[in-house]
GUMIMAR-508294 format. One line per 10 residues: their letters; for each residue y, x, z of C-alpha. Coordinates in steps of 0.25 Angstrom, whole numbers. Each point is the difference from the previous one (the first is absolute). Example, Ala and Ser with C-alpha at 12.3 -4.5 7.8 and 13.67 -1.06 7.14 Angstrom:
<nodes>
as> -18,49,31 ~ 14,6,-2
</nodes>
This chain:
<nodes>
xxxxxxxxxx> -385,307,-65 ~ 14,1,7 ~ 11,4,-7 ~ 5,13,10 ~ -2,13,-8 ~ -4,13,7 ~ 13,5,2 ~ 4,-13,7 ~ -12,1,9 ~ 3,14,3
xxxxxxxxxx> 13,-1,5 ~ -3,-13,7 ~ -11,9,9 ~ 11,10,0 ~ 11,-9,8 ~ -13,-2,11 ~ -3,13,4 ~ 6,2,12 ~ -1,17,6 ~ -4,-2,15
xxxxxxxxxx> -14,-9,-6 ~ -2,12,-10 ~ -1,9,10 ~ -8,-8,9 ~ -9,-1,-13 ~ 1,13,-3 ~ -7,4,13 ~ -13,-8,-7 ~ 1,6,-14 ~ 8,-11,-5
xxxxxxxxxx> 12,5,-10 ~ 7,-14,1 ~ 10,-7,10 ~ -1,-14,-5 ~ -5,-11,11 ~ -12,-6,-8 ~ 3,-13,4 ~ 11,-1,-8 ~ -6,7,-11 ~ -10,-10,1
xxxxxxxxxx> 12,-10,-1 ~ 4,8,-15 ~ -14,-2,-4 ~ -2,-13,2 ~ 13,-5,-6 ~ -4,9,-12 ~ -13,-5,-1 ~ -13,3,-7 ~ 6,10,-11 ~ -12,12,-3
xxxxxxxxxx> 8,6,-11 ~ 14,2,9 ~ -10,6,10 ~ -7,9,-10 ~ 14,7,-1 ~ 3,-1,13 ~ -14,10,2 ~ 5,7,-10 ~ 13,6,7 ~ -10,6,9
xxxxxxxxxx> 10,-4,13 ~ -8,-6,12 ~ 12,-13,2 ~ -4,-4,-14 ~ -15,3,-1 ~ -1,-9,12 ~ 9,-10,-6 ~ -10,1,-12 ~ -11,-2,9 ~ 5,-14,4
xxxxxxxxxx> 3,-3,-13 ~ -12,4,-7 ~ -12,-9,-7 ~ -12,8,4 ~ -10,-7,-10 ~ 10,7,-10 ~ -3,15,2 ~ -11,6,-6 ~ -10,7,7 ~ 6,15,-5
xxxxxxxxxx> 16,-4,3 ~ -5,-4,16 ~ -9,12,0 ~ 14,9,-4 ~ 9,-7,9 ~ -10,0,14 ~ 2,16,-3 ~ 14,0,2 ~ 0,-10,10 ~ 3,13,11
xxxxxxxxxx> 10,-8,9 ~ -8,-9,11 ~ 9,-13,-3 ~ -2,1,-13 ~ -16,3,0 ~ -1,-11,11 ~ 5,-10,-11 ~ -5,4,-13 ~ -14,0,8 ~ 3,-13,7
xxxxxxxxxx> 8,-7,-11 ~ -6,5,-12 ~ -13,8,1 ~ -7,-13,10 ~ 5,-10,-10 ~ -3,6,-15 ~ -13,-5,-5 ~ -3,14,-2 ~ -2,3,14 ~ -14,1,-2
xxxxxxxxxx> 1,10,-10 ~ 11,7,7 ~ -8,1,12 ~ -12,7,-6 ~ 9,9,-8 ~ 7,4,11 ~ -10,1,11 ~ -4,15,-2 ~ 15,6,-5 ~ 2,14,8
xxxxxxxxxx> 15,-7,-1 ~ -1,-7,17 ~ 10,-8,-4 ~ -7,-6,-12 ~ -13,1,7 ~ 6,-8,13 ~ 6,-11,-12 ~ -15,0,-2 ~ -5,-2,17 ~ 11,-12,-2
xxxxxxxxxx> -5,-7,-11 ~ -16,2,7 ~ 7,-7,14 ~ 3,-11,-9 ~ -15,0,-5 ~ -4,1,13 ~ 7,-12,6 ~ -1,-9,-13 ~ -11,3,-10 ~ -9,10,7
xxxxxxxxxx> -13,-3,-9 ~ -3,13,-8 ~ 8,9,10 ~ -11,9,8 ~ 8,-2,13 ~ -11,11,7 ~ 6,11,-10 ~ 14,-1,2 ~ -4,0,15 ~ -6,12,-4
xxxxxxxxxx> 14,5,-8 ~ 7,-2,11 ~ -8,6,12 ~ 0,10,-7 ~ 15,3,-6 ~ 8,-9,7 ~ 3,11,9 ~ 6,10,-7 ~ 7,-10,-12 ~ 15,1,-1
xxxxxxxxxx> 7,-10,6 ~ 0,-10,-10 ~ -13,1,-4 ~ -5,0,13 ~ 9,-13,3 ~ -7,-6,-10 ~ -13,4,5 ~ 2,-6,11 ~ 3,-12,-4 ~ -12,-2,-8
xxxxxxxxxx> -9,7,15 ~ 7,-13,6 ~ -1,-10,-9 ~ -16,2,-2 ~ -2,-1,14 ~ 10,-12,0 ~ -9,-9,-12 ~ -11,7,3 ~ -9,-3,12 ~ -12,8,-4
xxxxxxxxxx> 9,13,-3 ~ 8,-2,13 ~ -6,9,9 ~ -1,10,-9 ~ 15,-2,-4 ~ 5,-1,15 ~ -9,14,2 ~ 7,6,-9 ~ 12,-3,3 ~ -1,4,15
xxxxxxxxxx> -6,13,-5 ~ 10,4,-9 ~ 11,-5,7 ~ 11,-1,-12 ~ 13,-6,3 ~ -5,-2,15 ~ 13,5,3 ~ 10,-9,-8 ~ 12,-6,5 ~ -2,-13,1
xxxxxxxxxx> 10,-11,2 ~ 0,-11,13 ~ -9,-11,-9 ~ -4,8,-11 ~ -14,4,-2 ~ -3,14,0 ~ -7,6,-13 ~ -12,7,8 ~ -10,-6,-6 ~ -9,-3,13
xxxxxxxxxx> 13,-8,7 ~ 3,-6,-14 ~ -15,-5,-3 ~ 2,-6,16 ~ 11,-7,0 ~ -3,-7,-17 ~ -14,-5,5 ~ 5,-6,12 ~ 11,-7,-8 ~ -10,-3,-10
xxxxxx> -12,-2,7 ~ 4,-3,13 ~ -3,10,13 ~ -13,6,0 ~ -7,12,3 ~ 0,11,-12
</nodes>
């Protein structure tokens, strides 16, 4: 535990945000300013400390819940407190990260998943398509891989963006670790056309499922004929 206090914490975020990188963030959904590289820097000089970070969540500002994000013992939260903050996790960054930081690496997630999976919340249910990516890559033994394909061919479509990015991602990873759903996956994907149109980066791979399962099995796999 480190000795800084909430207060401490907080004005050390406040002396980094910086007005032209909060509107730039701003354009995303992000109500902060703060290059997250130095926060990163705070945070790793702070140190594990989950009960600075449970006050830090608690002020309810997006600079301090991330901070408490980085900060954070996952294994610590119990099921209902992840369950309450996922719900307010509105802001993109700060749902990136307890998802990613948090939500992946509680022994919970399992449970989580499940509970999560049919919320009429998109944005718990898309927590949930993130934690079934992580199935689907790792531990896929129980999942029925032939029923989310289902799911998704048949609401993928129409989700809201961040459940449908979520969607996606578990379109591409099925037919990325799975051989036998490939086809199926890359059909899909070329019928629905989701994100076929996203800007992508001189690189970067693009999030279309059909170019993303291309391009990973090649790497992986070597070039081949899908």
């Amino acid at each position: 535990m480190s000795d800084i206090t909430v207060a401490e914490a907080l004005g050390e975020l406040a002396a980094l945000e910086d007005p032209k990188m909060r509107a730039a963030n701003e354009k995303r959904g992000d109500d902060h300013g703060i290059n997250l590289s130095r926060m990163r820097a705070l945070a790793k000089r702070i140190k594990t400390d989950h009960a600075l970070a449970q006050e830090l969540w608690a002020t309810g500002e997006t600079p301090a819940r991330l901070l408490a994000l980085l900060i954070c013992s996952p294994r610590d939260f119990t099921a209902d407190e992840l369950d309450a903050m996922l719900r307010e996790t509105r802001p993109p960054k700060v749902n990136d990260w307890f998802v990613n930081y948090v939500a992946k690496k509680t022994p919970l997630a399992e449970e989580l998943r499940r509970r999560w999976f049919d919320d009429p919340d998109p944005t718990v249910a898309a927590a949930a398509w993130s934690l079934t990516t992580v199935r689907v890559m790792k531990d896929p033994d129980g999942l029925d891989l032939p029923h989310l394909l289902d799911l998704i061919e048949r609401d993928m479509k129409d989700a809201p963006k961040r459940l449908q990015w979520s969607m996606n991602e578990t379109l591409a990873n099925i037919g990325i670790f799975h051989p036998e759903y490939r086809a199926r996956a890359l059909e899909i994907g070329e019928r629905l056309q989701v994100l076929a149109d996203y800007p992508t980066a001189p690189g970067c791979t693009s999030p279309f499922a059909p170019i993303w399962i291309g391009e990973i099995v090649r790497r992986r796999e070597g070039d081949l004929t899908l």
